[in-house]
C-alpha positions as CSV (number, residue, x, y, z in Angstrom):
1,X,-4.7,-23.0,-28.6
2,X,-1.2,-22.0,-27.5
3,X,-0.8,-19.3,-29.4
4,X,-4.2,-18.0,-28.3
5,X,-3.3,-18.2,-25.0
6,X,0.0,-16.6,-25.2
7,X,-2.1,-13.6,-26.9
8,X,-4.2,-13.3,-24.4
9,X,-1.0,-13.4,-21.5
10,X,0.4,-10.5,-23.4
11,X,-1.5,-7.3,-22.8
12,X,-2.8,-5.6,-19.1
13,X,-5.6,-3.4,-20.6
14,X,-9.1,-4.9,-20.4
15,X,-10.2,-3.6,-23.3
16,X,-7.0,-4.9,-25.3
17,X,-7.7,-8.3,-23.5
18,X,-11.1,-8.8,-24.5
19,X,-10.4,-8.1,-28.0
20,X,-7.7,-10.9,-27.7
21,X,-9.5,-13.2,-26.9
22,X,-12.7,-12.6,-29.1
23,X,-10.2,-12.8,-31.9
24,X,-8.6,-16.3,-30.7
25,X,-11.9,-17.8,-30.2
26,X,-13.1,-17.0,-33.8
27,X,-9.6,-18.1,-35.3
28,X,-9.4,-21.1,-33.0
29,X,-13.0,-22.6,-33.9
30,X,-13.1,-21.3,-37.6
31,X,-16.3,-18.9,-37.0
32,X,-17.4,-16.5,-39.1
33,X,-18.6,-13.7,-36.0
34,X,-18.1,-13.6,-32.3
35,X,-18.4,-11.7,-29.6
36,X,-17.6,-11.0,-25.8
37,X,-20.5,-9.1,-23.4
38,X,-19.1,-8.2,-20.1
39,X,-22.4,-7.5,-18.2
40,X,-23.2,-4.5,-16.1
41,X,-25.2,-3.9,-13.2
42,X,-28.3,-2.5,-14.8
43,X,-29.4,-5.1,-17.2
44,X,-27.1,-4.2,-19.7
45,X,-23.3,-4.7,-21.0
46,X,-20.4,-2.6,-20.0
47,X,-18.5,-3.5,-22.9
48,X,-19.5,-5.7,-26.0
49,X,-16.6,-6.6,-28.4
50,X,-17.3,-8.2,-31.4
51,X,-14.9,-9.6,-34.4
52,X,-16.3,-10.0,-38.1
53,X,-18.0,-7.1,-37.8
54,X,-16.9,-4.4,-39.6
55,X,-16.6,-0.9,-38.2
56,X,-19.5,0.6,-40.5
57,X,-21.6,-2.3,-39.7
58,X,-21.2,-1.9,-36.0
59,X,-21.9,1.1,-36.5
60,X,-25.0,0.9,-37.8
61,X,-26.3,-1.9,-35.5
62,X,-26.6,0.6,-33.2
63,X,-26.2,1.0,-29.3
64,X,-25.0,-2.2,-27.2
65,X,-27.5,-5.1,-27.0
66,X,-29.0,-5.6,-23.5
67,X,-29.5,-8.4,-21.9
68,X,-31.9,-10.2,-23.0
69,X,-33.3,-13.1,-25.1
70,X,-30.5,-15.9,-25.5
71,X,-27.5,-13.4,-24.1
72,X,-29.3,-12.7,-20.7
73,X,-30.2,-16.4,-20.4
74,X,-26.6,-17.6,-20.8
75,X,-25.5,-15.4,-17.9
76,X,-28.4,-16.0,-16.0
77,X,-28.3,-19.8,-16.3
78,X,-24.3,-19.5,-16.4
79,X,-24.2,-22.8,-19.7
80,X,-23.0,-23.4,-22.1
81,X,-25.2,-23.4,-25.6
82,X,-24.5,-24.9,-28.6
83,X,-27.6,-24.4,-31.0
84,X,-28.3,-25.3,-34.7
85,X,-30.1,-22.3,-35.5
86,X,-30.4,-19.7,-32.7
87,X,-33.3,-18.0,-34.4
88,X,-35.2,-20.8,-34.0
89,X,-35.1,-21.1,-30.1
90,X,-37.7,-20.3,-28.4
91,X,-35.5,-16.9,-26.2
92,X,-34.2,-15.7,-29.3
93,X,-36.0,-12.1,-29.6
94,X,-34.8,-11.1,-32.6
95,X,-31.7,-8.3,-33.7
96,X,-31.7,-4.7,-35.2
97,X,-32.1,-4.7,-39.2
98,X,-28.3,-4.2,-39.8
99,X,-27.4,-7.1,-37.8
100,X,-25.9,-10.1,-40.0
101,X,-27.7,-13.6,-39.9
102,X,-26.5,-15.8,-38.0
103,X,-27.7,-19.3,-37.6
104,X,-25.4,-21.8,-35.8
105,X,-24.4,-20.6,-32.2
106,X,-22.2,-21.6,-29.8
107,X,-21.7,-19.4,-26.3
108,X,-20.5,-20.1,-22.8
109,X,-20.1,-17.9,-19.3
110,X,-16.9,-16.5,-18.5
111,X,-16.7,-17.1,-14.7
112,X,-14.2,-16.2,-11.9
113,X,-15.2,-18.4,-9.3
114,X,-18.7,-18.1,-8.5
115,X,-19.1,-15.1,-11.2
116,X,-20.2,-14.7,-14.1
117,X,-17.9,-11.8,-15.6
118,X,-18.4,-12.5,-18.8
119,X,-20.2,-14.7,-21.8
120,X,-18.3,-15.7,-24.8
121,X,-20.5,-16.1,-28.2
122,X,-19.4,-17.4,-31.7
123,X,-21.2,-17.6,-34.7
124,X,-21.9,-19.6,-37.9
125,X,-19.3,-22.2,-37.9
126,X,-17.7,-21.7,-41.7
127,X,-17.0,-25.6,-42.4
128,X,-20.4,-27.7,-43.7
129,X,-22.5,-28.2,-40.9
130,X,-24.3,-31.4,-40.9
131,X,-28.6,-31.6,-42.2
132,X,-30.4,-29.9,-39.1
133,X,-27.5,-29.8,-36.8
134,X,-24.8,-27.3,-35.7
135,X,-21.8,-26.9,-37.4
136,X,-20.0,-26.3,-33.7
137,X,-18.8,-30.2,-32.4
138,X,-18.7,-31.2,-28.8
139,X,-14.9,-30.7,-29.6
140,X,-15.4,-27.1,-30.1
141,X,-17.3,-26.9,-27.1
142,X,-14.2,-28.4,-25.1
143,X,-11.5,-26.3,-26.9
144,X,-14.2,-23.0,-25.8
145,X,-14.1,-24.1,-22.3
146,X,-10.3,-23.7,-22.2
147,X,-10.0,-21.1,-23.7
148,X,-13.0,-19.5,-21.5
149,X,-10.8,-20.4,-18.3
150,X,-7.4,-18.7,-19.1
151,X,-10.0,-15.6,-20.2
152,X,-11.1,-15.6,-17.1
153,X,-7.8,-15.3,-15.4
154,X,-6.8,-12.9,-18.3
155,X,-9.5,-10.7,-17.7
156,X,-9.3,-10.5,-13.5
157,X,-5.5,-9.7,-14.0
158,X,-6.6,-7.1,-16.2
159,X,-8.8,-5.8,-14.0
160,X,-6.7,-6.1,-11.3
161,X,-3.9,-4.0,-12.7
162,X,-6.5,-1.4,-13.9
163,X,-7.5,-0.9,-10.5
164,X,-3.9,-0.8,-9.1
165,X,-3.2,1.6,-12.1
166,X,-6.1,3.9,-10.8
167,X,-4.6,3.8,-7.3
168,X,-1.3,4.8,-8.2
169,X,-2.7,8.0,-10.0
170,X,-4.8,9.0,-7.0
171,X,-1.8,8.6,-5.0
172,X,0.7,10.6,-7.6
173,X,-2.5,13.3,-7.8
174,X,-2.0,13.4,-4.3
175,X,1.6,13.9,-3.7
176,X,2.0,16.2,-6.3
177,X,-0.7,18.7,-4.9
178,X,1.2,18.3,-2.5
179,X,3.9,19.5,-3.8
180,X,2.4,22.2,-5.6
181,X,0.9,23.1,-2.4
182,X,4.0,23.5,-0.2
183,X,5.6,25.9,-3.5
184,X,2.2,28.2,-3.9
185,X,2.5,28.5,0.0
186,X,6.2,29.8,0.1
187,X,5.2,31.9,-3.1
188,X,2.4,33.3,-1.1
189,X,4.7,33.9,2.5
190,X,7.1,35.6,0.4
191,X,4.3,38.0,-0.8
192,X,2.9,38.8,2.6
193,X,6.0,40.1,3.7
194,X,6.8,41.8,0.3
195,X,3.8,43.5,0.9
196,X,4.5,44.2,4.5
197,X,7.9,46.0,3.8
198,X,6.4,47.9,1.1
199,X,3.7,49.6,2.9
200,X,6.2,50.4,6.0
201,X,8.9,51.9,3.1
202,X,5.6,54.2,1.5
203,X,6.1,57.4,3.9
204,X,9.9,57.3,4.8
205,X,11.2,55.8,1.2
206,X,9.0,55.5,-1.8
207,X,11.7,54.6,-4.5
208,X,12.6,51.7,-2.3
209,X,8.7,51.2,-1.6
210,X,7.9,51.1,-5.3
211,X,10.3,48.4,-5.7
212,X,9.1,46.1,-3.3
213,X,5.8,46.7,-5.0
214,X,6.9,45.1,-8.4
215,X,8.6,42.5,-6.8
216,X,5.1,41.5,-4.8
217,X,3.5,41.9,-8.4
218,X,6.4,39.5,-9.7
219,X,5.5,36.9,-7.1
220,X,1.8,36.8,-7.8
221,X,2.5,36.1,-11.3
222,X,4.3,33.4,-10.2
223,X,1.6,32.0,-7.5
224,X,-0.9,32.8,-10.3
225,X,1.0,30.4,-13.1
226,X,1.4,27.7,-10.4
227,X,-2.0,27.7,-9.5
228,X,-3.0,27.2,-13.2
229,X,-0.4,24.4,-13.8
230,X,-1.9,22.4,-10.2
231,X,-5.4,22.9,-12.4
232,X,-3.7,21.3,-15.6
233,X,-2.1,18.7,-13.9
234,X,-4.3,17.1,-11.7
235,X,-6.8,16.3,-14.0
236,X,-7.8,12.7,-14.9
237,X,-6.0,10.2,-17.1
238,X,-3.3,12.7,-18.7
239,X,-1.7,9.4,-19.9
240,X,-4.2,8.2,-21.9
241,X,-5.5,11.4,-23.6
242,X,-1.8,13.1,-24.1
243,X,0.6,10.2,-24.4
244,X,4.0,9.4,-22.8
245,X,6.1,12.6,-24.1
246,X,3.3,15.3,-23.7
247,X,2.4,14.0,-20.4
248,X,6.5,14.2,-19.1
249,X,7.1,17.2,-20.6
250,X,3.8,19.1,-19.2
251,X,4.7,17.4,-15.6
252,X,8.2,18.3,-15.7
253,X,7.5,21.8,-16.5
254,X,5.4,22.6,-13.0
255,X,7.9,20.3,-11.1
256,X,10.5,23.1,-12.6
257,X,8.7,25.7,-11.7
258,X,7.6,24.4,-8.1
259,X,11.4,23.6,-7.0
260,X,14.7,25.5,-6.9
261,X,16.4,23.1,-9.0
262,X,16.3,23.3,-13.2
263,X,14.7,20.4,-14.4
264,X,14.6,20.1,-18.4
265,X,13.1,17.4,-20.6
266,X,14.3,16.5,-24.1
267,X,12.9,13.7,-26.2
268,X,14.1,12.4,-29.7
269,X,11.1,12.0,-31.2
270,X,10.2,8.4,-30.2
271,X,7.1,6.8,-31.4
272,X,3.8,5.7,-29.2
273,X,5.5,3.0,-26.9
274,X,2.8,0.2,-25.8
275,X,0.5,1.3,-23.1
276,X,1.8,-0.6,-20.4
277,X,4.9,0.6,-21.2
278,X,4.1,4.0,-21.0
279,X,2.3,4.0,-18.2
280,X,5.4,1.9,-16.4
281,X,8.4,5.1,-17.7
282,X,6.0,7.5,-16.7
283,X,5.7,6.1,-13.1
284,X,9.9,5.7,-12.6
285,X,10.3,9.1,-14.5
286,X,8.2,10.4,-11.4
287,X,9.9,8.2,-8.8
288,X,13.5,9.2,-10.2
289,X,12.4,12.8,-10.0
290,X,11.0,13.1,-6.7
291,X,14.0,11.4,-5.6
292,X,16.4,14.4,-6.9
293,X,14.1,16.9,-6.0
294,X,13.8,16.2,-2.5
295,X,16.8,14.0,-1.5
296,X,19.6,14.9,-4.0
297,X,20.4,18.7,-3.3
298,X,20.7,18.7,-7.1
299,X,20.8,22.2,-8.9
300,X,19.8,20.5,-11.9
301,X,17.7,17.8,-13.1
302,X,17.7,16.6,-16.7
303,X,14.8,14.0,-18.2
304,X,15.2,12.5,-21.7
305,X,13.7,9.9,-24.0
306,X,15.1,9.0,-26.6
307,X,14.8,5.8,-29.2
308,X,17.1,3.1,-28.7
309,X,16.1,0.4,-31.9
310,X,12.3,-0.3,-31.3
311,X,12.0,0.4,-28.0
312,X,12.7,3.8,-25.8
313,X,15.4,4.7,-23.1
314,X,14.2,7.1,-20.3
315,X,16.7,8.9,-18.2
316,X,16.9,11.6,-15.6
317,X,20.5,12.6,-14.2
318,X,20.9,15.2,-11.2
319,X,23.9,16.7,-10.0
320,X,23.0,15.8,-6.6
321,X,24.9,14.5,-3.6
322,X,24.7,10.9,-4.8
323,X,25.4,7.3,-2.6
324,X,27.6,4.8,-2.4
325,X,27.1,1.7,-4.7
326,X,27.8,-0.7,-2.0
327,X,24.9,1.0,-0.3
328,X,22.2,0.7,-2.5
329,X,20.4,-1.8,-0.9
330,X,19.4,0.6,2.1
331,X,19.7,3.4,-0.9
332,X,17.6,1.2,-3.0
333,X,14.3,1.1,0.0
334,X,14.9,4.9,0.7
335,X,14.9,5.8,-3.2
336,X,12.2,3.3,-4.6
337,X,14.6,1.7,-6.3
338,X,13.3,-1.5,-6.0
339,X,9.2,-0.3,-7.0
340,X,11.2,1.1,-10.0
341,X,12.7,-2.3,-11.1
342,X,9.4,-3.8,-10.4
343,X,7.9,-1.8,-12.6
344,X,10.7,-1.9,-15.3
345,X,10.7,-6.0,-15.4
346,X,7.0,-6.0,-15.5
347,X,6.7,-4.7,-18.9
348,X,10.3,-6.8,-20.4
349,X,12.4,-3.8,-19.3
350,X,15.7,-2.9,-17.7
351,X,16.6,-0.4,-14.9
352,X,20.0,0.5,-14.9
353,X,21.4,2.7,-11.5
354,X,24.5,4.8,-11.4
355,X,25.6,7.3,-8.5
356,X,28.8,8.5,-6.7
357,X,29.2,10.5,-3.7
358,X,29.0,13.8,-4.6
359,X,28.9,13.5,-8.6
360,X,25.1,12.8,-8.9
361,X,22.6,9.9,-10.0
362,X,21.6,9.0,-13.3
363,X,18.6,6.3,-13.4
364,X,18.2,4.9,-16.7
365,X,15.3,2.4,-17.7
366,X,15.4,0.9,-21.4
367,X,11.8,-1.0,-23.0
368,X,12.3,-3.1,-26.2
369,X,8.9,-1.6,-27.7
370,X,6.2,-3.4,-29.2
């Protein structure tokens, strides 16, 4: 039980949790299937995750059960069930043809306060069960019920960091538009009066003219390639689709061409870091950058991630104006430094600050992997 729990404690994704603690229930009570519906609001399941099932199996049981039949009763009635042979009660409704047989059953509600968010269901106990009963005990029941409360704090946590997740990307979509925004519109001032001078050099100087023709063409390029890198990177869950080092490098490469200062990325081929971690380098890579692109004064801006035994070190150094150390706490509210330690400690890592007046920043923020 308290290595179940600790499972379950470990991970922020819902989908990782739920498979957690499908698997802990069917180790813990010795069951040969079980399952996990979290129920939607059209009479169906929003996600259904099973364990001793096998992929092709799954497969070809087909789409996700609805609720009905024993499943819908346990989350209507919110009670536990501990039956001897569910095809023998009287709201069983059958299964598809691929579905295994199952005969002993033993489910319960998932609830966060009032709520049911969930129903937890194993299957055909793998010990003897006794003539005509259920191979589930009332112990099993009791274990179920634990575990069944720390899911239900697992899986609000989970949720509750998914939707604080979501949050943060709208707000880093938004900033960075904004961004993008205030480069395209200098881009686009600079043309305007490009054009202007050129059209008041065509009758008294047309080499000079004919120059400040190329150069407008020179700055629509420009405003053209920033305008197709706001499309790339605004869209949706680049994270999760690309992965840490696509997603840095693709981000760093607009933020280079939106500023005055270089910014460069270089990464020593590190391998896919946990996703909490990624998500939690990405986040300070963005903090530490906005910070030396609008604060620092720096001319350049380096970024790199690089293995460091089985975990990943992210850094970015400018060549910025820098701060005092004995400053940092006001430095540390102006910068974010303290929403980038947050962030670092919440996945087990470390954020590491240096800076001198006039000899730059370098922020460095080390994960041990998982």
């Amino acid at each position: 039980m308290s290595s179940a729990l600790l499972a379950m404690s470990r991970h922020l994704e819902v989908r990782d949790v739920l498979k957690t603690i499908v698997a802990s229930a069917r180790e813990l009570l010795d069951a040969e299937y079980a399952a996990l519906g979290v129920p939607d609001d059209h009479g169906g399941f929003a996600q259904f995750v099973v364990d001793g099932v096998s992929d092709a199996q799954w497969k070809a049981i087909g789409p996700l059960p609805r609720q009905h039949g024993i499943l819908a009763a346990m989350l209507r009635e919110a009670k536990t069930e501990r039956l001897g042979d569910v095809r023998k009660d009287p709201r069983f409704e059958g299964w598809p043809s691929a579905h295994p047989e199952m005969s002993d059953f033993l489910g319960l509600p998932i609830r966060d306060g009032d709520e049911v968010i969930g129903a937890l269901f194993l299957a055909n106990k793998k010990c003897p069960k006794p003539q005509g009963g259920c191979g589930f005990t009332m112990e099993d029941e009791e274990l179920l019920t634990i575990l069944a409360q720390h899911a239900a704090i697992a899986l609000t946590n989970a949720r509750l960091y998914e939707r604080s997740r979501e949050l943060t990307i709208a707000e880093e979509r938004s900033r960075l538009a904004h961004e993008l925004h205030d480069a395209v519109s200098q881009k686009l001032f600079s043309l305007r009066l490009t054009a202007q001078a050129a059209a008041a050099l065509v009758d008294r100087d047309p080499s000079r003219a004919k120059g400040e023709l190329q150069h407008v063409a020179e700055l629509a390029a420009e405003a053209a390639d920033e305008l197709r890198a706001a499309v790339v990177e605004l869209r949706p869950a680049a994270l999760d689709e690309d992965g840490l080092i696509a997603t840095l490098r693709t981000q760093i490469q607009v933020l280079d061409r939106a500023h005055s200062a270089h910014v460069t990325f270089d990464c020593g081929g590190i391998r896919a870091l946990p996703a909490a971690q990624e998500e939690a380098m990405l986040r300070v890579a963005q903090e530490a950058l906005h910070n030396a692109l609008r604060h620092s004064g720096a001319e350049h801006v380096r970024v790199t991630l690089d293995k460091r035994g089985p975990g990943a070190v992210l850094r970015v150094s400018d060549d910025g104006g820098g701060f005092e150390p004995q400053a940092v706490r006001h430095a540390g509210r102006h910068l974010g430094l303290v929403s980038m330690r947050d962030r670092s400690g919440g996945v087990g890592g470390r954020l590491t600050v240096e800076s001198e007046p006039g000899k730059g920043t370098t922020i460095e923020m080390e994960v041990p992997g998982g």
